[in-house]
Chimera marker file (.cmm) of the C-alpha trace (Angstrom):
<marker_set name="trace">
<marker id="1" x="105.626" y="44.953" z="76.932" r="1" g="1" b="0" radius="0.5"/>
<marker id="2" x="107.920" y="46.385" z="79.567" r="1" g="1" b="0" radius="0.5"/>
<marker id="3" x="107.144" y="46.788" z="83.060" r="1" g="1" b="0" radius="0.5"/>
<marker id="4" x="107.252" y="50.683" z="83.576" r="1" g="1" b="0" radius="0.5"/>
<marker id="5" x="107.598" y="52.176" z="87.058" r="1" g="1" b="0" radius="0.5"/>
<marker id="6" x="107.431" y="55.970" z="88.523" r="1" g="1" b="0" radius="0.5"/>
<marker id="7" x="110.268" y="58.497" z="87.276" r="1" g="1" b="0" radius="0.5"/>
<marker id="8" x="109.561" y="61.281" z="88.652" r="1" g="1" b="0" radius="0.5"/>
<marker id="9" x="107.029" y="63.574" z="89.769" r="1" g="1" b="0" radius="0.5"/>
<marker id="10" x="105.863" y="66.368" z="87.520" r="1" g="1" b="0" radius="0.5"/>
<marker id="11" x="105.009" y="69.682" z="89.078" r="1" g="1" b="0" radius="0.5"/>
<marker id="12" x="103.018" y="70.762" z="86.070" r="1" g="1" b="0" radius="0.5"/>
<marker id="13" x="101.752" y="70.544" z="82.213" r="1" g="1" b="0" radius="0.5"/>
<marker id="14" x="104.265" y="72.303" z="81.067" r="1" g="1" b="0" radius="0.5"/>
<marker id="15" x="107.060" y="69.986" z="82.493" r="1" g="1" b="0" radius="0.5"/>
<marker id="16" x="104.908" y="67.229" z="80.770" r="1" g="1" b="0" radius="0.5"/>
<marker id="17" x="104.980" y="68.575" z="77.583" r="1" g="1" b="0" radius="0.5"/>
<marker id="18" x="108.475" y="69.370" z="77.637" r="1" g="1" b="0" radius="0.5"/>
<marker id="19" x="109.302" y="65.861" z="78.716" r="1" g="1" b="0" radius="0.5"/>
<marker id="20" x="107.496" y="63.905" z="76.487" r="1" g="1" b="0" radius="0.5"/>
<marker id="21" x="109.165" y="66.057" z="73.755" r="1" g="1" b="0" radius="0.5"/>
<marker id="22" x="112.544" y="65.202" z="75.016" r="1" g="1" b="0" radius="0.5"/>
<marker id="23" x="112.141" y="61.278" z="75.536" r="1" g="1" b="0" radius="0.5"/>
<marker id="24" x="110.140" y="60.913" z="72.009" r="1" g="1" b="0" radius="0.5"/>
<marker id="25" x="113.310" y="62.303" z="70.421" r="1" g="1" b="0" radius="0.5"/>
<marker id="26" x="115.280" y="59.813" z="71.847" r="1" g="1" b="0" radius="0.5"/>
<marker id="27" x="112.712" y="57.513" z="71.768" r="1" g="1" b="0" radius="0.5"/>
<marker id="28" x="112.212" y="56.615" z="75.176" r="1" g="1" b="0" radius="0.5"/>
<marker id="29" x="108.988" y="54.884" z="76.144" r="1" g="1" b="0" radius="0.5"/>
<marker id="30" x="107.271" y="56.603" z="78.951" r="1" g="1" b="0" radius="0.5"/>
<marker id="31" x="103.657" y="57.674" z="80.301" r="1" g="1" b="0" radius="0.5"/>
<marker id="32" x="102.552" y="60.546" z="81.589" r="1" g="1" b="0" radius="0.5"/>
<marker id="33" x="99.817" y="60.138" z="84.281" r="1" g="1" b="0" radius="0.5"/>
<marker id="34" x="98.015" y="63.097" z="86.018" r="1" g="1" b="0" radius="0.5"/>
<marker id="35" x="97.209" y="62.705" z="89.206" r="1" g="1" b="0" radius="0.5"/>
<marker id="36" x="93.375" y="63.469" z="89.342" r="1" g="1" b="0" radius="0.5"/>
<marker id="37" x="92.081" y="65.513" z="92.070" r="1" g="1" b="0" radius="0.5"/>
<marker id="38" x="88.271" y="65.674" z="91.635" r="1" g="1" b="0" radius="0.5"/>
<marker id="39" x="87.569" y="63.199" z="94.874" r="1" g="1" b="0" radius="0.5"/>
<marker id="40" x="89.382" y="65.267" z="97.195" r="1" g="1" b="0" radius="0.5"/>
<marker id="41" x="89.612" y="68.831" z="95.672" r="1" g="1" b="0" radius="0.5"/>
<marker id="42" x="92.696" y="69.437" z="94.914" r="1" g="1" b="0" radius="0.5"/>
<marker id="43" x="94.769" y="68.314" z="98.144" r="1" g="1" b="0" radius="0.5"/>
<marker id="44" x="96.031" y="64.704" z="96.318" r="1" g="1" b="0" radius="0.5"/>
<marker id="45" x="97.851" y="67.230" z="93.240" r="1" g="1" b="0" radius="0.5"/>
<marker id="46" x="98.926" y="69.538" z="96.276" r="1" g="1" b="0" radius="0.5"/>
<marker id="47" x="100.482" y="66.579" z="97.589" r="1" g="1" b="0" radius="0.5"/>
<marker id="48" x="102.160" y="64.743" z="94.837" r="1" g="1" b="0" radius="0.5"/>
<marker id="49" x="102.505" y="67.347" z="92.251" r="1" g="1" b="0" radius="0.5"/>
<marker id="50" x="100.632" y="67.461" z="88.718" r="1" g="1" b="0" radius="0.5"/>
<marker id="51" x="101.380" y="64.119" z="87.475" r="1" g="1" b="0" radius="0.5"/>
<marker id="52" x="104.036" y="61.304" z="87.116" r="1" g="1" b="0" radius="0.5"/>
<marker id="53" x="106.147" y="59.962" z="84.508" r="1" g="1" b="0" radius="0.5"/>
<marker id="54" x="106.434" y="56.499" z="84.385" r="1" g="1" b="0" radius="0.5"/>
<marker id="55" x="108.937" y="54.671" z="82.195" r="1" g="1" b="0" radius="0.5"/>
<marker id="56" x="111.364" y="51.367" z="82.040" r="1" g="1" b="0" radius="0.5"/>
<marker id="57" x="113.536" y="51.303" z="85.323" r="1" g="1" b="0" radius="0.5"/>
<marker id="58" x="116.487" y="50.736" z="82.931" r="1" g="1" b="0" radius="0.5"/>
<marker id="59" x="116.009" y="54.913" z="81.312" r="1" g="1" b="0" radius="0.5"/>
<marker id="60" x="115.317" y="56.192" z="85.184" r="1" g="1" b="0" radius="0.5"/>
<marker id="61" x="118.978" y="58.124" z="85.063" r="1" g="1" b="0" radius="0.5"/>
<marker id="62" x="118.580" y="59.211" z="81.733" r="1" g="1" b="0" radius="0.5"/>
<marker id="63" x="114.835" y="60.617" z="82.206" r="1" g="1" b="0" radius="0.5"/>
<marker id="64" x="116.778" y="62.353" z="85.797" r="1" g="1" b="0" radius="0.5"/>
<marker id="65" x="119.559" y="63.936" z="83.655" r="1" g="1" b="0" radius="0.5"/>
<marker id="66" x="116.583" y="65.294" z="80.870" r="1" g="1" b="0" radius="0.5"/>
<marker id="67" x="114.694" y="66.555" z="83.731" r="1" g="1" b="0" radius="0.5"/>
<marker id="68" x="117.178" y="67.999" z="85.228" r="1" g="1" b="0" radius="0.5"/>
<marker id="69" x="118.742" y="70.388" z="82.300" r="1" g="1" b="0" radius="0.5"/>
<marker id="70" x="115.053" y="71.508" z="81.247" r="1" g="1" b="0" radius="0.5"/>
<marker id="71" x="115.062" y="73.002" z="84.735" r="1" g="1" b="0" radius="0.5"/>
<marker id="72" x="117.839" y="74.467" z="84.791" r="1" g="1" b="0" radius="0.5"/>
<marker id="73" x="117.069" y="76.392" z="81.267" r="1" g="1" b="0" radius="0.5"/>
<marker id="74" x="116.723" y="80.302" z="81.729" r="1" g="1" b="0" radius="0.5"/>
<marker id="75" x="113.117" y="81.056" z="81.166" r="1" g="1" b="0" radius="0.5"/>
<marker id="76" x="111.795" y="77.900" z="82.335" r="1" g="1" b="0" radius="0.5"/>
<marker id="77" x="108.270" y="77.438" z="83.734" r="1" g="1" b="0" radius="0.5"/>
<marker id="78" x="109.304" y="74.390" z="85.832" r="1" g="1" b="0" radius="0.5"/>
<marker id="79" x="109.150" y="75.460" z="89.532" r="1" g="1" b="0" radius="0.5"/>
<link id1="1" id2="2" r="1" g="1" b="0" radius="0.2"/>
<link id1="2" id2="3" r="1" g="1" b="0" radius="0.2"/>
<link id1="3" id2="4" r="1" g="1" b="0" radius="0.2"/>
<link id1="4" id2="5" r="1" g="1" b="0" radius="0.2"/>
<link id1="5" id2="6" r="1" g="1" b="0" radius="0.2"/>
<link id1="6" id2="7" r="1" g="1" b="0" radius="0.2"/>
<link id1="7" id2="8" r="1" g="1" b="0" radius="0.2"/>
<link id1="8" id2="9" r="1" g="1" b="0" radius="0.2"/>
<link id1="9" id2="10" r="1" g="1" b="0" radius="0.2"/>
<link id1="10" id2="11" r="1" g="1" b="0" radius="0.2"/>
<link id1="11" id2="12" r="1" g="1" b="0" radius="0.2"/>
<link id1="12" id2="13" r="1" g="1" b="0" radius="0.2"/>
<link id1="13" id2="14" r="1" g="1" b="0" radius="0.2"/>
<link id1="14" id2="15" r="1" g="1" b="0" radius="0.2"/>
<link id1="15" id2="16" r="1" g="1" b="0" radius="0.2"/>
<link id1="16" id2="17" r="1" g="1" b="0" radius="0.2"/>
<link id1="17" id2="18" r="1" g="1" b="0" radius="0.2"/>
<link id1="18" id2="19" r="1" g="1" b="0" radius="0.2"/>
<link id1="19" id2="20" r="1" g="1" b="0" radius="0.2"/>
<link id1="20" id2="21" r="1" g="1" b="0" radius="0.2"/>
<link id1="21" id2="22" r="1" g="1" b="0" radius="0.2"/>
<link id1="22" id2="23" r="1" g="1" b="0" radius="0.2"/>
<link id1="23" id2="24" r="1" g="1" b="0" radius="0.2"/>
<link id1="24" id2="25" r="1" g="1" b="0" radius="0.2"/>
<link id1="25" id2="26" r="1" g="1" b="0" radius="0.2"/>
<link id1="26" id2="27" r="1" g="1" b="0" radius="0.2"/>
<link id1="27" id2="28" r="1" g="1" b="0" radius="0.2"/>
<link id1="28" id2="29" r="1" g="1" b="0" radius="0.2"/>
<link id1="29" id2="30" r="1" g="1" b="0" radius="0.2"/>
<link id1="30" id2="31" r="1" g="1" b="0" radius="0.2"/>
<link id1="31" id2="32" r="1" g="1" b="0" radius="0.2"/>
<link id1="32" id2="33" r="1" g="1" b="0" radius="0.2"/>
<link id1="33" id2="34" r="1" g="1" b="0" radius="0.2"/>
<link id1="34" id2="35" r="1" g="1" b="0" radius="0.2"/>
<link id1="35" id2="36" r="1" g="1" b="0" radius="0.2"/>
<link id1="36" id2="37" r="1" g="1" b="0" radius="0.2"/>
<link id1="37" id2="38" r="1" g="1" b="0" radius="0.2"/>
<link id1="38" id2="39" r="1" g="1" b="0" radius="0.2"/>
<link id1="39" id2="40" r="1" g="1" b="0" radius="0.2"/>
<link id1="40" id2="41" r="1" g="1" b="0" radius="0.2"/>
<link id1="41" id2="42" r="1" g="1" b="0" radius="0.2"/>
<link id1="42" id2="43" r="1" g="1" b="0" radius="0.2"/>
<link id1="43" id2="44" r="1" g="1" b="0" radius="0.2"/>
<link id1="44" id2="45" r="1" g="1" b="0" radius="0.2"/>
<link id1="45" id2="46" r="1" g="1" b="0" radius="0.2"/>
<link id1="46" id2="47" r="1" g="1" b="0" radius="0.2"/>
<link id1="47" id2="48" r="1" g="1" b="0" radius="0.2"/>
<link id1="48" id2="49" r="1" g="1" b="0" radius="0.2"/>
<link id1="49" id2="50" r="1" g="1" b="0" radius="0.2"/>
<link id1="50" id2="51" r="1" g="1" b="0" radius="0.2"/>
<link id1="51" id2="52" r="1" g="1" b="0" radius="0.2"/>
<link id1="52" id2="53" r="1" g="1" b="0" radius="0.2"/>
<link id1="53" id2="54" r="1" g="1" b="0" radius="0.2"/>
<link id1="54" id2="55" r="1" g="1" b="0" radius="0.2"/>
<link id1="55" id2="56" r="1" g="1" b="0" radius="0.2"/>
<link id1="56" id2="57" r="1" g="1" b="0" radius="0.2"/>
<link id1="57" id2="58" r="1" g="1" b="0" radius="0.2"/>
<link id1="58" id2="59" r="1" g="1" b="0" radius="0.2"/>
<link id1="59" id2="60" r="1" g="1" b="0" radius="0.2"/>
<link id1="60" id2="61" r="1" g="1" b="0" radius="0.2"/>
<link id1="61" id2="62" r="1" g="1" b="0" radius="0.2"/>
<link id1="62" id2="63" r="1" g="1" b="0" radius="0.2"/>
<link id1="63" id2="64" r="1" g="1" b="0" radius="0.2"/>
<link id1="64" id2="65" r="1" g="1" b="0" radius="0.2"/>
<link id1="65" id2="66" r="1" g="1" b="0" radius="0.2"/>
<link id1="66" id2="67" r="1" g="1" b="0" radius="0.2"/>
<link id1="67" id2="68" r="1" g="1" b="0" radius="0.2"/>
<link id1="68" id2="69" r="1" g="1" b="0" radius="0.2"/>
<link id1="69" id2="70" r="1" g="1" b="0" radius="0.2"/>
<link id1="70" id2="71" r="1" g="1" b="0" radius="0.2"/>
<link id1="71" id2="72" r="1" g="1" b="0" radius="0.2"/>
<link id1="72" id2="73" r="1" g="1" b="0" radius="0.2"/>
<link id1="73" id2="74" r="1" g="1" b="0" radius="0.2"/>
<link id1="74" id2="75" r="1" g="1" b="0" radius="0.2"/>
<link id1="75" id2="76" r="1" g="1" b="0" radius="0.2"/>
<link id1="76" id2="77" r="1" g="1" b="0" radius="0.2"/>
<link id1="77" id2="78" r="1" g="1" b="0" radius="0.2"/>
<link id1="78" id2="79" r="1" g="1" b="0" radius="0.2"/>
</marker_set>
């Protein structure tokens, strides 16, 4: 199994969704992990975002590059 470490942050679901779309068409290994807020209400996702994606370090400029062009699509939910 390969070691994955953290991408990028994600500022919501919809960025996750679109991602894991993206890399399972090129079939990148990744995970998506939310960050969970219940201990401290809401301040850790105000903080770090929605979630992470974690993936090989060898696909970190490729997963950038993806990430990157979904937010620069008109119409996109990704702020």
């Amino acid at each position: 199994m390969e070691n994955f470490e953290n991408i990028l942050t994600l500022n919501n679901q919809f960025e996750a969704g679109m991602m894991t779309e993206v890399l399972n068409d090129h079939g990148i290994p990744h995970a998506i992990i939310q960050t969970t807020d219940s201990m401290f209400g809401g301040i850790e996702r105000m903080e770090s975002g929605w979630g992470y994606l974690e993936a090989p370090e060898e696909y970190r400029e490729k997963i950038i590059q993806f990430y990157k062009e979904l937010k620069k699509k008109p119409g996109s939910k990704t702020v």
